[in-house]
PDB file of N, CA, C and O in Angstrom:
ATOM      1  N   UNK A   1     158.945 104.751   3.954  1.00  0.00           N
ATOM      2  CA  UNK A   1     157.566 104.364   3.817  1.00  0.00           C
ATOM      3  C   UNK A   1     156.681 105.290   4.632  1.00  0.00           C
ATOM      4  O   UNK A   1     155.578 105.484   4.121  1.00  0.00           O
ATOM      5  N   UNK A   2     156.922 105.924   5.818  1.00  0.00           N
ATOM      6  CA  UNK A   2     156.111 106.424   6.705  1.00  0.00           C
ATOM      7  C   UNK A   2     155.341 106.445   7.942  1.00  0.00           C
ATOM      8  O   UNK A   2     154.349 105.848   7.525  1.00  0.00           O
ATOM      9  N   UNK A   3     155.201 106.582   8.594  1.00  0.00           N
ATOM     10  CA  UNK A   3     154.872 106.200   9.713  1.00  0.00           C
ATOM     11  C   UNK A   3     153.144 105.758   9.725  1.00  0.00           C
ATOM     12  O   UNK A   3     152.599 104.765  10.207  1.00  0.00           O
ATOM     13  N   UNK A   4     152.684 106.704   9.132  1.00  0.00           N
ATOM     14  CA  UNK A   4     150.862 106.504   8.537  1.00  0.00           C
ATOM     15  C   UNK A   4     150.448 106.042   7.277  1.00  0.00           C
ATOM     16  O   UNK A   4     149.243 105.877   7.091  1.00  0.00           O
ATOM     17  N   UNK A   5     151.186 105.828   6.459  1.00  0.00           N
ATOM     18  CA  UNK A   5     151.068 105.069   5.203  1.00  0.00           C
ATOM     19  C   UNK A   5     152.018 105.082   4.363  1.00  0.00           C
ATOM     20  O   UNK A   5     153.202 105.120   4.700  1.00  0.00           O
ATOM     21  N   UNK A   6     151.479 105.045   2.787  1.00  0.00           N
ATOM     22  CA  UNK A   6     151.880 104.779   2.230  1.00  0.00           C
ATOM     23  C   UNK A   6     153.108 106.120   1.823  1.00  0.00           C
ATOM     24  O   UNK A   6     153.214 107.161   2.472  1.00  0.00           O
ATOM     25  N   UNK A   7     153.800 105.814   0.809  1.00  0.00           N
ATOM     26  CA  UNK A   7     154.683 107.037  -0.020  1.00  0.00           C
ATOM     27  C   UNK A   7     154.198 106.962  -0.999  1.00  0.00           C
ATOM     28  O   UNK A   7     153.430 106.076  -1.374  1.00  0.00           O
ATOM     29  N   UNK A   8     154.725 108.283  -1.829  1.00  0.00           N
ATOM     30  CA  UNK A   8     154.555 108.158  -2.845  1.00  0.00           C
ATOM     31  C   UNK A   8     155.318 107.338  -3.933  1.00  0.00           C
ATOM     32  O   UNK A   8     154.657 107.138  -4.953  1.00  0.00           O
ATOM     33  N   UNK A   9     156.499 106.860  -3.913  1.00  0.00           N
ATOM     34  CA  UNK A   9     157.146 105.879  -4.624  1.00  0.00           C
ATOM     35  C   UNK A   9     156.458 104.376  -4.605  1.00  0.00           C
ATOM     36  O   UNK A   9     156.520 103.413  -5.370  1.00  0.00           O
ATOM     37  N   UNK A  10     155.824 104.620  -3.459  1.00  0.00           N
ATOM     38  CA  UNK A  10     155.148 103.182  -3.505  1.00  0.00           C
ATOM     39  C   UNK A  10     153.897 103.110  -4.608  1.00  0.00           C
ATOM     40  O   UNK A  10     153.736 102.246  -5.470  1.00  0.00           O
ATOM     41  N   UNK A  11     153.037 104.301  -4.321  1.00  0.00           N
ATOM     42  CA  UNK A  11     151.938 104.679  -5.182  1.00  0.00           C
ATOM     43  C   UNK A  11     152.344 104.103  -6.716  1.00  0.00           C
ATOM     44  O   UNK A  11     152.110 103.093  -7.380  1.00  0.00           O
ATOM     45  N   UNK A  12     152.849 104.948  -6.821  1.00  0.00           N
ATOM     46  CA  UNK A  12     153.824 105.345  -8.202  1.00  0.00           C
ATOM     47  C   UNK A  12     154.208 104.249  -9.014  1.00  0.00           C
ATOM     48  O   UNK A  12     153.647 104.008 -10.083  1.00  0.00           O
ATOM     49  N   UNK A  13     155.296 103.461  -8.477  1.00  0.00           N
ATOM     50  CA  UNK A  13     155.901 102.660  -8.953  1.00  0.00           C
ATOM     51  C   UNK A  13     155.534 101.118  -8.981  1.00  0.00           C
ATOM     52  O   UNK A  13     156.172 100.242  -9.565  1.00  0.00           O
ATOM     53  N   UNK A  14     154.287 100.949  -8.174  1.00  0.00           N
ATOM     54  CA  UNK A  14     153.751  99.152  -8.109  1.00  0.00           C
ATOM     55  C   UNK A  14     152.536  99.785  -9.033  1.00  0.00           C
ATOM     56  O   UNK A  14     151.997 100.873  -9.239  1.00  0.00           O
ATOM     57  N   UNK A  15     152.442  98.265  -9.502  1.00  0.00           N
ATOM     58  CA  UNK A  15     151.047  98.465 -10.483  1.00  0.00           C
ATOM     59  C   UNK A  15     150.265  97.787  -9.931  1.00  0.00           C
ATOM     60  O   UNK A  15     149.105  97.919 -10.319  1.00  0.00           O
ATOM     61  N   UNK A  16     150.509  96.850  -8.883  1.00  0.00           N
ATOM     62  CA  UNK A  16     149.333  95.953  -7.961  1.00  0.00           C
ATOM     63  C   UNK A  16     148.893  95.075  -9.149  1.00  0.00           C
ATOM     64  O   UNK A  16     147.932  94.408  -8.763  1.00  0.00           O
ATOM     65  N   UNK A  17     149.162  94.822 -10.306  1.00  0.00           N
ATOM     66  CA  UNK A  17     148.665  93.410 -10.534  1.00  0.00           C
ATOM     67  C   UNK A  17     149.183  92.181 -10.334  1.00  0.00           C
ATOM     68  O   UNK A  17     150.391  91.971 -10.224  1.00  0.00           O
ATOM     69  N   UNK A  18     148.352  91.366 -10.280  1.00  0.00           N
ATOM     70  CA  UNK A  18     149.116  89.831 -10.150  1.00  0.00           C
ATOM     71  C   UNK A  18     149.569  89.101 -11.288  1.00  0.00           C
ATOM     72  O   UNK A  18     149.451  89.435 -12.467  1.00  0.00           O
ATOM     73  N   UNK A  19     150.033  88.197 -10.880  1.00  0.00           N
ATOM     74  CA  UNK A  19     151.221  87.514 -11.748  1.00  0.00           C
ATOM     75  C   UNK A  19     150.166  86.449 -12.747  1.00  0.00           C
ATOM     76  O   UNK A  19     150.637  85.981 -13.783  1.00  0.00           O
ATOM     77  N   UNK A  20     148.907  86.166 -12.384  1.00  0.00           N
ATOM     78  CA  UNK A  20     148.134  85.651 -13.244  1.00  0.00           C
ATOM     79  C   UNK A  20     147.980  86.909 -14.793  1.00  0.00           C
ATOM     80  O   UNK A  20     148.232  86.693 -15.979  1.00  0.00           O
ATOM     81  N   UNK A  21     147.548  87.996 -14.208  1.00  0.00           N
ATOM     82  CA  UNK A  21     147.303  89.354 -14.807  1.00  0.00           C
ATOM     83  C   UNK A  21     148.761  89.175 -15.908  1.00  0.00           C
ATOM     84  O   UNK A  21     148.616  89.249 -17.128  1.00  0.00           O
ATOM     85  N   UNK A  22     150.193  88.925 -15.234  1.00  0.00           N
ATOM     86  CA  UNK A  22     150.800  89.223 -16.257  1.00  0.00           C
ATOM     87  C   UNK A  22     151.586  88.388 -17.054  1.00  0.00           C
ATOM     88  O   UNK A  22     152.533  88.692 -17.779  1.00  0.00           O
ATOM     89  N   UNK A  23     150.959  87.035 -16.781  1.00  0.00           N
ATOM     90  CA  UNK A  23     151.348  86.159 -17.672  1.00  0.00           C
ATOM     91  C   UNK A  23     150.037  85.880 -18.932  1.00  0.00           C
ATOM     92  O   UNK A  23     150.246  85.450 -20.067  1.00  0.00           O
ATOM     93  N   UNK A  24     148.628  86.277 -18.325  1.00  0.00           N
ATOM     94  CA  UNK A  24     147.673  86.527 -19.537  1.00  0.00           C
ATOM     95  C   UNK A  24     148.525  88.159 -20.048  1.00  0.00           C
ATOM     96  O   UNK A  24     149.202  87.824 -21.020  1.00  0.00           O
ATOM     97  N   UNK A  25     148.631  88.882 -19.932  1.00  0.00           N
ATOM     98  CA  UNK A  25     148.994  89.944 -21.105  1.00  0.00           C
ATOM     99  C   UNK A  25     150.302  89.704 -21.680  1.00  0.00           C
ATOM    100  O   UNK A  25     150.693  90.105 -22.776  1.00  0.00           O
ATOM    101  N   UNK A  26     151.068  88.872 -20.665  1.00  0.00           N
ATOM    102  CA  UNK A  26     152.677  88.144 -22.036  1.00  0.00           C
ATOM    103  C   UNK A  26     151.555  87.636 -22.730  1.00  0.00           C
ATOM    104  O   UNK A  26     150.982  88.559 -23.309  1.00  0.00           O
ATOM    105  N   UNK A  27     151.065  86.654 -22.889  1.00  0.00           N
ATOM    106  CA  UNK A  27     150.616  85.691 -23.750  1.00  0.00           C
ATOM    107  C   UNK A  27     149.915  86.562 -25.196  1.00  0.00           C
ATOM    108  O   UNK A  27     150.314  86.517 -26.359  1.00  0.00           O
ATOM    109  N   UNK A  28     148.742  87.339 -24.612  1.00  0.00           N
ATOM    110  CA  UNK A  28     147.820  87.878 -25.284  1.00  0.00           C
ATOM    111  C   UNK A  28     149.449  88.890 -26.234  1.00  0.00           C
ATOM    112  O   UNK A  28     149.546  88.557 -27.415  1.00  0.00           O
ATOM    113  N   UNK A  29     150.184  89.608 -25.910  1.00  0.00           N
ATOM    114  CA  UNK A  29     150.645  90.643 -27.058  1.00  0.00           C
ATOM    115  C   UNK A  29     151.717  90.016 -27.791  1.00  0.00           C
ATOM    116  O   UNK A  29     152.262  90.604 -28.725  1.00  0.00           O
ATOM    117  N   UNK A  30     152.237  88.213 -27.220  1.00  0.00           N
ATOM    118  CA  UNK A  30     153.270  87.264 -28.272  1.00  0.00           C
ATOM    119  C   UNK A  30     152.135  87.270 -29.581  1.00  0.00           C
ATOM    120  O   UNK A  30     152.450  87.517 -30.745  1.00  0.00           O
ATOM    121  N   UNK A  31     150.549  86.893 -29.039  1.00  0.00           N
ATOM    122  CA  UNK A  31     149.920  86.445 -30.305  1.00  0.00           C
ATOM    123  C   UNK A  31     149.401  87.430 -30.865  1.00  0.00           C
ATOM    124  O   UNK A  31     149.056  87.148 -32.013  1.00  0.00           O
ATOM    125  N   UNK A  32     149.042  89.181 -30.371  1.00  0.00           N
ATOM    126  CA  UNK A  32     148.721  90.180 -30.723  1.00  0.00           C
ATOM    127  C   UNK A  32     150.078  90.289 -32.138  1.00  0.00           C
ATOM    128  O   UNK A  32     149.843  90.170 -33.340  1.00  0.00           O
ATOM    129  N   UNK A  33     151.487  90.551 -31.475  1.00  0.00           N
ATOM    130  CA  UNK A  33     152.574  90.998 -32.164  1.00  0.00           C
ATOM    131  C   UNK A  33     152.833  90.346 -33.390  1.00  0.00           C
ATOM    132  O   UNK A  33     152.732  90.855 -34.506  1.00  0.00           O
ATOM    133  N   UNK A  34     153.128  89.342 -33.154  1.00  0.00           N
ATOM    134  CA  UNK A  34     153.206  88.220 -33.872  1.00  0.00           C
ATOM    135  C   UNK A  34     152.421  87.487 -34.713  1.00  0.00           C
ATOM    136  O   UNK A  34     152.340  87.720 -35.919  1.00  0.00           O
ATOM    137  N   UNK A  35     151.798  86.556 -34.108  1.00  0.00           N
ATOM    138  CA  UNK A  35     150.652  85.473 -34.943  1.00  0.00           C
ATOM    139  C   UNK A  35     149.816  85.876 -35.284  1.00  0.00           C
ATOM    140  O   UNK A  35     149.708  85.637 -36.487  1.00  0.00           O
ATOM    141  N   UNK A  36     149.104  86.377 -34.946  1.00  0.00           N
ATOM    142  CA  UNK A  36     147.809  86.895 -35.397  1.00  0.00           C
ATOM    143  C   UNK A  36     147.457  88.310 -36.726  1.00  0.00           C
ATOM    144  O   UNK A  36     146.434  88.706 -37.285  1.00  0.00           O
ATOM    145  N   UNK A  37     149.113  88.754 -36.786  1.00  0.00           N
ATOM    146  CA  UNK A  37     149.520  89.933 -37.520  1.00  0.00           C
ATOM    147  C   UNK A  37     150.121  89.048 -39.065  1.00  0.00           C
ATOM    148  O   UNK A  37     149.881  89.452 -40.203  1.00  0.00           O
ATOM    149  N   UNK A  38     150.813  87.971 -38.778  1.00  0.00           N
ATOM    150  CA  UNK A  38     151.433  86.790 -39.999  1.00  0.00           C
ATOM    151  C   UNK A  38     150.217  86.376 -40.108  1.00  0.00           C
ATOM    152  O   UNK A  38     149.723  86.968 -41.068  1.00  0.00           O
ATOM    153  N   UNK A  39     149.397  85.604 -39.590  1.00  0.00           N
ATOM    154  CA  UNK A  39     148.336  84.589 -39.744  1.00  0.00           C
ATOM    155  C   UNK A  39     147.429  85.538 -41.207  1.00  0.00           C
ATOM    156  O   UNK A  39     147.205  85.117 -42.341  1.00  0.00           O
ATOM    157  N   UNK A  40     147.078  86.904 -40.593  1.00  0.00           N
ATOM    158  CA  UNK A  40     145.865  87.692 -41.668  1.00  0.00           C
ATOM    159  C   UNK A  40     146.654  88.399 -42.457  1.00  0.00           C
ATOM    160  O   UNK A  40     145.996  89.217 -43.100  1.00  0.00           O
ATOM    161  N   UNK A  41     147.654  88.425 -42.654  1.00  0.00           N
ATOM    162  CA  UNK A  41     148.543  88.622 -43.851  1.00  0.00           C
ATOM    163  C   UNK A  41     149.028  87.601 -44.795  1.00  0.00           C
ATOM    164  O   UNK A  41     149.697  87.982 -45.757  1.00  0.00           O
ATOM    165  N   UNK A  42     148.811  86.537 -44.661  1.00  0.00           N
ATOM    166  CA  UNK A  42     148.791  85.296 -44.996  1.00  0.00           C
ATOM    167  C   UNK A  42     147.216  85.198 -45.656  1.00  0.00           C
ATOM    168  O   UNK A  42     147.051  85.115 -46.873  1.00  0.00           O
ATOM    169  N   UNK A  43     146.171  85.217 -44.756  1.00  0.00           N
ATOM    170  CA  UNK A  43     145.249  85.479 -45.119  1.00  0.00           C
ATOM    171  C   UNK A  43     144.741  86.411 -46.408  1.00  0.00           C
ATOM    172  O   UNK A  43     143.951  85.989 -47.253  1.00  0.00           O
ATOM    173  N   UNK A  44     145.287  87.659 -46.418  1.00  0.00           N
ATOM    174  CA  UNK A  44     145.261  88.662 -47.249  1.00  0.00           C
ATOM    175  C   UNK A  44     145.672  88.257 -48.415  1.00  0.00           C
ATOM    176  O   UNK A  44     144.970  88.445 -49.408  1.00  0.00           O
ATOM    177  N   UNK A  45     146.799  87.674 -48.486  1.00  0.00           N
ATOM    178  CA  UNK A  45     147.501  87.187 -49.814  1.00  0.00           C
ATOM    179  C   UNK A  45     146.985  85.742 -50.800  1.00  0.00           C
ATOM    180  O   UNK A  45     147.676  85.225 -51.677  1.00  0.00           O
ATOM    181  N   UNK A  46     145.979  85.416 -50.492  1.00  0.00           N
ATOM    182  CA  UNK A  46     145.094  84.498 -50.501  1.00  0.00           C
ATOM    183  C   UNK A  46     144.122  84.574 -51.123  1.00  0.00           C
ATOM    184  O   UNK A  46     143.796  83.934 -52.122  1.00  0.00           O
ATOM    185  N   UNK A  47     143.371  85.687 -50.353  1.00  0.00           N
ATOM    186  CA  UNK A  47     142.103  86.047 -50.289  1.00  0.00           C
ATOM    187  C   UNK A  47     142.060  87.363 -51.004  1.00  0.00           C
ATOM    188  O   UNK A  47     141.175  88.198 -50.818  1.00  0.00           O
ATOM    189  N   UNK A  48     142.904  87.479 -51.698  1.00  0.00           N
ATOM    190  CA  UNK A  48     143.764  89.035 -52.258  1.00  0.00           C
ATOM    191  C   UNK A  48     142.434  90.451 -51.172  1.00  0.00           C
ATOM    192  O   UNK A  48     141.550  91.155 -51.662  1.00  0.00           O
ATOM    193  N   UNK A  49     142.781  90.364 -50.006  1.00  0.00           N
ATOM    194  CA  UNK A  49     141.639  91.593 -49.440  1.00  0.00           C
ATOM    195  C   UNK A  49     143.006  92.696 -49.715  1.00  0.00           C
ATOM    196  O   UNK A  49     144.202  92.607 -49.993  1.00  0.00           O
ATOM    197  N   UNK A  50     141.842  93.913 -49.403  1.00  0.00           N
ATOM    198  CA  UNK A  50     142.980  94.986 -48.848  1.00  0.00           C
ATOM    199  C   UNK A  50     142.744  95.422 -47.447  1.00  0.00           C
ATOM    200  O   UNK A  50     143.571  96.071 -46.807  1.00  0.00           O
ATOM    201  N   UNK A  51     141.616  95.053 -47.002  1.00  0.00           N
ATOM    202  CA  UNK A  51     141.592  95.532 -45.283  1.00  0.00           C
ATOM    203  C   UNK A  51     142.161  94.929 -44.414  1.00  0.00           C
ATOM    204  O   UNK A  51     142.572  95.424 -43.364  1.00  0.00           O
ATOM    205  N   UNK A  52     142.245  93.862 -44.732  1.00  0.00           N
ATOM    206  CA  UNK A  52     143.567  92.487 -43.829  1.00  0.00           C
ATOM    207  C   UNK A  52     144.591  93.133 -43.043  1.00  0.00           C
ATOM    208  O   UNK A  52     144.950  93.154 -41.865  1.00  0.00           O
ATOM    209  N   UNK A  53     145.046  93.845 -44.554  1.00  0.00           N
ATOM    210  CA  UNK A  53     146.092  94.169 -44.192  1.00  0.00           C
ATOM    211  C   UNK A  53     146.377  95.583 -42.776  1.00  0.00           C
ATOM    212  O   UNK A  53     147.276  95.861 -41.982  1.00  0.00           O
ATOM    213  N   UNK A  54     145.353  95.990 -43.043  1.00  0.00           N
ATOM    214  CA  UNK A  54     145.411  97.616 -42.457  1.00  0.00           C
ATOM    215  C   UNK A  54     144.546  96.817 -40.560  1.00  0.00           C
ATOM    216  O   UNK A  54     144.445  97.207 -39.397  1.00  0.00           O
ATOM    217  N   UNK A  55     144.138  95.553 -41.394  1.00  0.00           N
ATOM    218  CA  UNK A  55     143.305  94.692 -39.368  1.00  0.00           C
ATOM    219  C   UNK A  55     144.624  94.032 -38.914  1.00  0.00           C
ATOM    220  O   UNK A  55     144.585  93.459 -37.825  1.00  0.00           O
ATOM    221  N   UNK A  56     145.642  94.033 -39.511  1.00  0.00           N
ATOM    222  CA  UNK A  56     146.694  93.119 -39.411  1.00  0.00           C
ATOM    223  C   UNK A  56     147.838  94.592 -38.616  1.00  0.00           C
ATOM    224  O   UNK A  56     148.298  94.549 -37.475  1.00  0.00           O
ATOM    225  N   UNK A  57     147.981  95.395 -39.316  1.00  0.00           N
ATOM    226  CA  UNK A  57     148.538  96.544 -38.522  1.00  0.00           C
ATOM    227  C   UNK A  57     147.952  97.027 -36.897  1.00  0.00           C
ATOM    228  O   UNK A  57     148.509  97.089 -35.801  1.00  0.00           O
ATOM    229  N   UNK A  58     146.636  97.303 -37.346  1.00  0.00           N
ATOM    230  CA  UNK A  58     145.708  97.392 -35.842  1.00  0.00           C
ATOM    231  C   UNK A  58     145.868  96.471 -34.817  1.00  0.00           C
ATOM    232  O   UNK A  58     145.769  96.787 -33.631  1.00  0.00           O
ATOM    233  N   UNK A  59     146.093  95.428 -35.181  1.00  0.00           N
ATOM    234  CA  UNK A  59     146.324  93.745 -34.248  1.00  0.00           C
ATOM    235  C   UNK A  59     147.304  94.349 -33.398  1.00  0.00           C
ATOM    236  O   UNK A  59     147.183  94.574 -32.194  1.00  0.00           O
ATOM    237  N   UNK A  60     148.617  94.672 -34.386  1.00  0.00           N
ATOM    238  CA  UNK A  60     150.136  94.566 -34.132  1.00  0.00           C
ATOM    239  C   UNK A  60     149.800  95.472 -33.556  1.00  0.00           C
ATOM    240  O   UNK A  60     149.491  94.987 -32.467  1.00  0.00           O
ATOM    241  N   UNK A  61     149.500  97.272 -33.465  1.00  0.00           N
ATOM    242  CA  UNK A  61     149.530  98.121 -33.050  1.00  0.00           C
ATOM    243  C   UNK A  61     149.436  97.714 -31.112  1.00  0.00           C
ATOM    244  O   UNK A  61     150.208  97.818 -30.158  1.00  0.00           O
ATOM    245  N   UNK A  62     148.292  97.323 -31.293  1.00  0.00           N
ATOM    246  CA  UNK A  62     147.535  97.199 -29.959  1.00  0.00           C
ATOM    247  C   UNK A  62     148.224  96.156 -29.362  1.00  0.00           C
ATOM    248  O   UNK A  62     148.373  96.060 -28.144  1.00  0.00           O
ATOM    249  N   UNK A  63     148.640  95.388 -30.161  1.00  0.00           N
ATOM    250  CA  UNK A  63     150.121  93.892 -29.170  1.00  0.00           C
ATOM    251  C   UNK A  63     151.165  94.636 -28.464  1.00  0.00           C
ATOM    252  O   UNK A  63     151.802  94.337 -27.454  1.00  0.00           O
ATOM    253  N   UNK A  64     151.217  96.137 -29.555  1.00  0.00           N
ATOM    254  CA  UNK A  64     152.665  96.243 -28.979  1.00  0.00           C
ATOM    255  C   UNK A  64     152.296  97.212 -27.695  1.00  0.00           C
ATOM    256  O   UNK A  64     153.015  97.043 -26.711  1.00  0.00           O
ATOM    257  N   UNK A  65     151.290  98.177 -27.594  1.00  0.00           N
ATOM    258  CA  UNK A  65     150.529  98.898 -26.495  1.00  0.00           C
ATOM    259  C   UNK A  65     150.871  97.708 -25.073  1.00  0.00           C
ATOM    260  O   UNK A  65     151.626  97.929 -24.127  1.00  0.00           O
ATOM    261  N   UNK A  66     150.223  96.719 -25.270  1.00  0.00           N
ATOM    262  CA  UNK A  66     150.616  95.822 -24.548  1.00  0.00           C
ATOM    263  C   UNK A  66     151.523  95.414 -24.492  1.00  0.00           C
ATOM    264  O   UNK A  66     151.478  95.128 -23.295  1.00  0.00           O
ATOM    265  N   UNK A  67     152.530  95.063 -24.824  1.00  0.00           N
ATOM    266  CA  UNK A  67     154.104  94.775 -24.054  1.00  0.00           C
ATOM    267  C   UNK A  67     154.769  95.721 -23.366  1.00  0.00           C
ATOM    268  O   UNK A  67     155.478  95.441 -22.399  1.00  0.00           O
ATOM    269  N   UNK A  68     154.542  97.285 -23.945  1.00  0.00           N
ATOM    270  CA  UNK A  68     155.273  98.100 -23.428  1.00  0.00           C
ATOM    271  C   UNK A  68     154.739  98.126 -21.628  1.00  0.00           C
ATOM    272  O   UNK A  68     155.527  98.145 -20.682  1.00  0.00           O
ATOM    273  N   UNK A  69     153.429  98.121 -21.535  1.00  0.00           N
ATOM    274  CA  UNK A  69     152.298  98.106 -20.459  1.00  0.00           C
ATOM    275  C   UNK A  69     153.058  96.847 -20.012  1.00  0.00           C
ATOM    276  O   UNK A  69     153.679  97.040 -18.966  1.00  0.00           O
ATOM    277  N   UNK A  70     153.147  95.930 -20.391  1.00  0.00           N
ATOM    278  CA  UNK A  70     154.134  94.757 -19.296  1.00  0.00           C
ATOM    279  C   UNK A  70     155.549  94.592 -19.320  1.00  0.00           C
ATOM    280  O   UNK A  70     156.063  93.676 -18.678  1.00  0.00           O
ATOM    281  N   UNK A  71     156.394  95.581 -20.159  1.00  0.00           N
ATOM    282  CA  UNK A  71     157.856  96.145 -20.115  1.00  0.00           C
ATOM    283  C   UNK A  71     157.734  96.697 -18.620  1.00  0.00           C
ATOM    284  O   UNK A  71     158.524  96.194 -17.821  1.00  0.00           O
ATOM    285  N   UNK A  72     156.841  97.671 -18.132  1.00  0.00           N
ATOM    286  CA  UNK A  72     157.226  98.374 -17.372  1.00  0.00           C
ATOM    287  C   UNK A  72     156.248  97.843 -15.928  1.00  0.00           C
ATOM    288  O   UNK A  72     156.209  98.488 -14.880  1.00  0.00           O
ATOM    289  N   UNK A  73     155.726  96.928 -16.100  1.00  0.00           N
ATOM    290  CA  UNK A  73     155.529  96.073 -14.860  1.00  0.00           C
ATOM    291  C   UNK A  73     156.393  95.297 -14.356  1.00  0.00           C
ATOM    292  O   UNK A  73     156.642  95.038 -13.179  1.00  0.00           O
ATOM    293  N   UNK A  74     156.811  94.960 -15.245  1.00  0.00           N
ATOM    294  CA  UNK A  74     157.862  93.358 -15.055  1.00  0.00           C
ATOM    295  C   UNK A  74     158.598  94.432 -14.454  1.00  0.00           C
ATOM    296  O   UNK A  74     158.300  94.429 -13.260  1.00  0.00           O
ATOM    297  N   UNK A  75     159.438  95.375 -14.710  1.00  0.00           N
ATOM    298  CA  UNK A  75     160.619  96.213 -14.037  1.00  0.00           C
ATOM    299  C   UNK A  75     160.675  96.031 -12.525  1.00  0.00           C
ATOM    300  O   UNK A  75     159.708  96.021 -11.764  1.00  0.00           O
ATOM    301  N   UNK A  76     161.976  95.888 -12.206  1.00  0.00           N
ATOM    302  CA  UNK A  76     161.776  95.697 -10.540  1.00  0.00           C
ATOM    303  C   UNK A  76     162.769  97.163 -10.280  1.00  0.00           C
ATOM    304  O   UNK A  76     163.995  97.223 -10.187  1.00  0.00           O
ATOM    305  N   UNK A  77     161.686  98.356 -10.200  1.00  0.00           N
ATOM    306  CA  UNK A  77     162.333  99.380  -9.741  1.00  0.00           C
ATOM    307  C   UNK A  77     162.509  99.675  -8.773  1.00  0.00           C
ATOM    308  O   UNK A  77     161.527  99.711  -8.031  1.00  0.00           O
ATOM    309  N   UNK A  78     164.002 100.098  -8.155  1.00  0.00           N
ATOM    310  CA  UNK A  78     164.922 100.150  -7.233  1.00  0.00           C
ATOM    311  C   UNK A  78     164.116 100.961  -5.795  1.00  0.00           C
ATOM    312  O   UNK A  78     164.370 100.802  -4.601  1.00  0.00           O
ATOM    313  N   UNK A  79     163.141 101.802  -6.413  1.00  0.00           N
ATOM    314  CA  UNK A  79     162.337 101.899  -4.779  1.00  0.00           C
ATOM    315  C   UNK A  79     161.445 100.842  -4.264  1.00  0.00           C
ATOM    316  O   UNK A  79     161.272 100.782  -3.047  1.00  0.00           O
ATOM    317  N   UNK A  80     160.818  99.943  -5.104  1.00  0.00           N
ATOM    318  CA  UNK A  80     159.912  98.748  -4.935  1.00  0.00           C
ATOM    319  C   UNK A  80     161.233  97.718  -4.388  1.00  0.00           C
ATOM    320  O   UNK A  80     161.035  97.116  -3.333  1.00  0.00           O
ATOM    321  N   UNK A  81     162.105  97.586  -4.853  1.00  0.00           N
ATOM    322  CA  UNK A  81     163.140  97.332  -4.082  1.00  0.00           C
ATOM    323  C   UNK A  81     163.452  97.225  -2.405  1.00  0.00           C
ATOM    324  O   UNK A  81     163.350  96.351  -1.544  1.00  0.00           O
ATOM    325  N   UNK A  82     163.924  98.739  -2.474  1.00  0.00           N
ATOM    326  CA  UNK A  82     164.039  98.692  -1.583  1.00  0.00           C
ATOM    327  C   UNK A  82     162.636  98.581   0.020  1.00  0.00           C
ATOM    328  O   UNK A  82     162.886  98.318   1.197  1.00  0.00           O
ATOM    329  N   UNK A  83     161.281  98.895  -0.616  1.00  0.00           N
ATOM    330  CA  UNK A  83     160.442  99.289   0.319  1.00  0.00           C
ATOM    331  C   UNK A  83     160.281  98.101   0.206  1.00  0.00           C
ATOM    332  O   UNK A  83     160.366  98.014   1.431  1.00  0.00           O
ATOM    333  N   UNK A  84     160.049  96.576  -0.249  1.00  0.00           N
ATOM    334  CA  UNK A  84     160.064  95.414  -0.148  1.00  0.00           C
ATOM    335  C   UNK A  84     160.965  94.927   1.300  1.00  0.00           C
ATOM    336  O   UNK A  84     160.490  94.330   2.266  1.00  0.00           O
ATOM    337  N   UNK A  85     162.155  95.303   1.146  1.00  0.00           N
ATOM    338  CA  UNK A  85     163.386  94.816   1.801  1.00  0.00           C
ATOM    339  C   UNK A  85     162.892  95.775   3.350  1.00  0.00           C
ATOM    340  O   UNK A  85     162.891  95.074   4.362  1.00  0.00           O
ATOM    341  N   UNK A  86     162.561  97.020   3.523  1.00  0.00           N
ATOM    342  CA  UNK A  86     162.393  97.265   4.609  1.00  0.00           C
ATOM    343  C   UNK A  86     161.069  97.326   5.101  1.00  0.00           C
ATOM    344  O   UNK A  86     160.956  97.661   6.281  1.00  0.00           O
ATOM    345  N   UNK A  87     159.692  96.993   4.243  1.00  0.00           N
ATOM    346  CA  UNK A  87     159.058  96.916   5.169  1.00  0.00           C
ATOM    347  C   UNK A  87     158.598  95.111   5.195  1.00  0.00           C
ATOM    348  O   UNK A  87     157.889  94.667   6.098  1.00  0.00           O
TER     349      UNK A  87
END
C-alpha cells in the first residue's frame, strides 16, 4: 500500500461504489436484458411495428453494457484482497 498513500492496484482495481449503486444496476440490466426486450417484442407482434423491434435490441444492447460494468465490480480481485486483509 505505501507509506504516503495510495497504490496503484488500489486505484485500479476498486470502483468505490456502494452496494446500494450495485444492487440498482443488477436490477436495472435483469429488466434492461430481459423484460423489457420480451415485453416490446411482444408488443411489436401485436402492434405489427417495425421499430420495436430495432428499440427492443437498443434496450438489450445497453442491459448488457451494464452487467458487464457490474461483472467486473462484483469481482473480488486478489489485490483488493489482499490490501483489505493488510491494511
Amino acid at each position: 500500500m505505501g507509506f504516503m498513500g495510495g497504490s496503484f492496484n488500489t486505484r485500479e482495481y476498486f470502483h468505490g461504489a456502494s452496494d446500494a449503486t450495485l444492487v440498482a444496476v443488477r436490477m436495472f440490466f435483469m429488466l434492461a436484458v430481459f423484460a423489457i426486450p420480451v415485453a416490446l417484442l411482444a408488443a411489436s407482434n401485436a402492434m405489427q411495428s417495425a421499430y420495436l423491434p430495432m428499440l427492443a435490441f437498443l434496450v438489450q444492447y445497453v442491459g448488457l453494457l451494464a452487467e458487464r460494468w457490474y461483472f467486473f465490480t462484483e469481482g473480488k480481485h486478489p489485490q483488493n484482497l489482499y490490501y483489505q486483509t493488510v491494511g
